[in-house]
N, C-alpha and C positions, 0 to 999 in steps of 0.2 A: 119388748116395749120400752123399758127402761134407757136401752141402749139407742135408740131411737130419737127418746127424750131430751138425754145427753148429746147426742149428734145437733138434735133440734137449738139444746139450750147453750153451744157453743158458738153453733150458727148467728144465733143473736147477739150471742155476744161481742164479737166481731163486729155484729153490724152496729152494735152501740160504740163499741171503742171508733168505729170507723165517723158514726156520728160528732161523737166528742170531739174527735180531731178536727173534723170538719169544722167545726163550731168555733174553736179555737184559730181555723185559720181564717176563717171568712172574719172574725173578733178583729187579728193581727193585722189582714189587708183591708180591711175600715177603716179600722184607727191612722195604719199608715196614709193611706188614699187622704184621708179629709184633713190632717196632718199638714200634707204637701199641698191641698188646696185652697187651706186656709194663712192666712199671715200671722205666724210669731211673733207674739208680743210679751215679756217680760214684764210690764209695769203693774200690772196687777195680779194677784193667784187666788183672788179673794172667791172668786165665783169659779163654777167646772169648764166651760167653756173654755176660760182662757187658759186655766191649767192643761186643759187637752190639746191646746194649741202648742203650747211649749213644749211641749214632748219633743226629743227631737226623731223624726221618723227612720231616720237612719238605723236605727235600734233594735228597727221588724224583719229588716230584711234576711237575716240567719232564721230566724222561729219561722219567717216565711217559706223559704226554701224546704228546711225541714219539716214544716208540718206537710207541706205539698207531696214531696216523695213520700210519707209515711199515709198520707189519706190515698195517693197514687196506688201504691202497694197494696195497702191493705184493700183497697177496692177490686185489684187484681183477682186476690184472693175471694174475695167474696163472689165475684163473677161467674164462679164455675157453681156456685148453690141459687144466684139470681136464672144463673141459664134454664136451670131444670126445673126449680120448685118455681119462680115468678113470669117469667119472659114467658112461658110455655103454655101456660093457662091463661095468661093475657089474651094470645094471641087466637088463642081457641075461643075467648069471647068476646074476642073482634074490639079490644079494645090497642086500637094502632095509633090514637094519637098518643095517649100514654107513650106507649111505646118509642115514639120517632120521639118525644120530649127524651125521652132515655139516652136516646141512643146517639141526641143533639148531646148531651152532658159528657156521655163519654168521649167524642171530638172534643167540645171545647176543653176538656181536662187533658187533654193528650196535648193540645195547643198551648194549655197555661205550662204544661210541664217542659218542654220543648221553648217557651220564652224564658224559663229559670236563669241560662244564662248570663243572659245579655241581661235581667234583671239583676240579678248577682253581681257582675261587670259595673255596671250601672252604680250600686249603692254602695260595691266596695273600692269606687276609684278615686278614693281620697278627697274628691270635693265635697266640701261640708254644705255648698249651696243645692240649692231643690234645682236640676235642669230639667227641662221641659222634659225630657226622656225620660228621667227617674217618675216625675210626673205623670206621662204616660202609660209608663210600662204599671206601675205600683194600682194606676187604676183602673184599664185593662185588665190585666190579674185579678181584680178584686172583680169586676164584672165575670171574669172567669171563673170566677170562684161560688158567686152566688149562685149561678142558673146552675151548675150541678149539684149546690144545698140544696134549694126548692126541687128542683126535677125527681130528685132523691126521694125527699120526704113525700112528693106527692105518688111516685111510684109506692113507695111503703105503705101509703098509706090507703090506695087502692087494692093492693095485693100485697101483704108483708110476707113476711118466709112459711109462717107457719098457719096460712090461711088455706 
């Protein structure tokens, strides 16, 4: 029983470290995203708005890349305990829209991961101005990035590991 417990309470934990990171990069592609949608303006830092605007967004795209692969992976790894203990009893209570929300997350995360480069390309090729492409890709991502948060956490929280 012990040993069980410990299998159980590594399980989770996994799934928190997978959380955090998540959190972290959905955090990084916000900030960048409304960054690049918003106009930089230096003349005042008095209020948040405008300090958030000055950021220069250039700044996200390494934490970007890297939290991606590491929420990537680590979800890898989680997948072979989502198979048996969550996907499996879902499916036995006929709960399939859950499910296809799951399984939309893991596509679009295969597809955010699969644009890294050219997002990469993108923010490391020396131009300090926002182009529409940096633009796009940085928001796209960030849209790639939320709908497997949510999908996540509503999977979790219909059926978590040790329910």
């Amino acid at each position: 029983m012990d040993d069980l417990f410990s299998i159980q309470a590594g399980w989770t934990a996994l799934l928190i470290m997978h959380g955090l990171l998540a959190v972290a990069l959905i955090g990084a592609l916000t900030h960048q995203a409304c960054a690049c949608l918003t106009r930089a303006t230096r003349q005042s830092t008095s209020d948040f708005i405008t300090r958030f605007k000055t950021i220069p967004a250039q700044r996200y795209s390494t934490a970007v890349v890297i939290l991606w692969v590491l929420c990537f992976v680590l979800g890898g790894i989680i997948y072979s305990e989502y198979r048996i203990s969550v996907r499996m009893p879902m499916e036995q209570q006929a709960y399939f829209k859950t499910l296809g929300a799951f399984e939309l997350k893991e596509h679009l995360s295969v597809i955010g991961l699969g644009m890294l480069p050219a997002y990469w390309w993108a923010w490391r090729s020396g131009q300090l101005q926002i182009t529409p492409l940096k633009k796009g890709l940085t928001v796209l991502l960030a849209v790639l990035a939320w709908y497997p948060f949510l999908a996540g956490h509503v999977v979790n929280n219909v059926r978590g590991f040790s329910a």
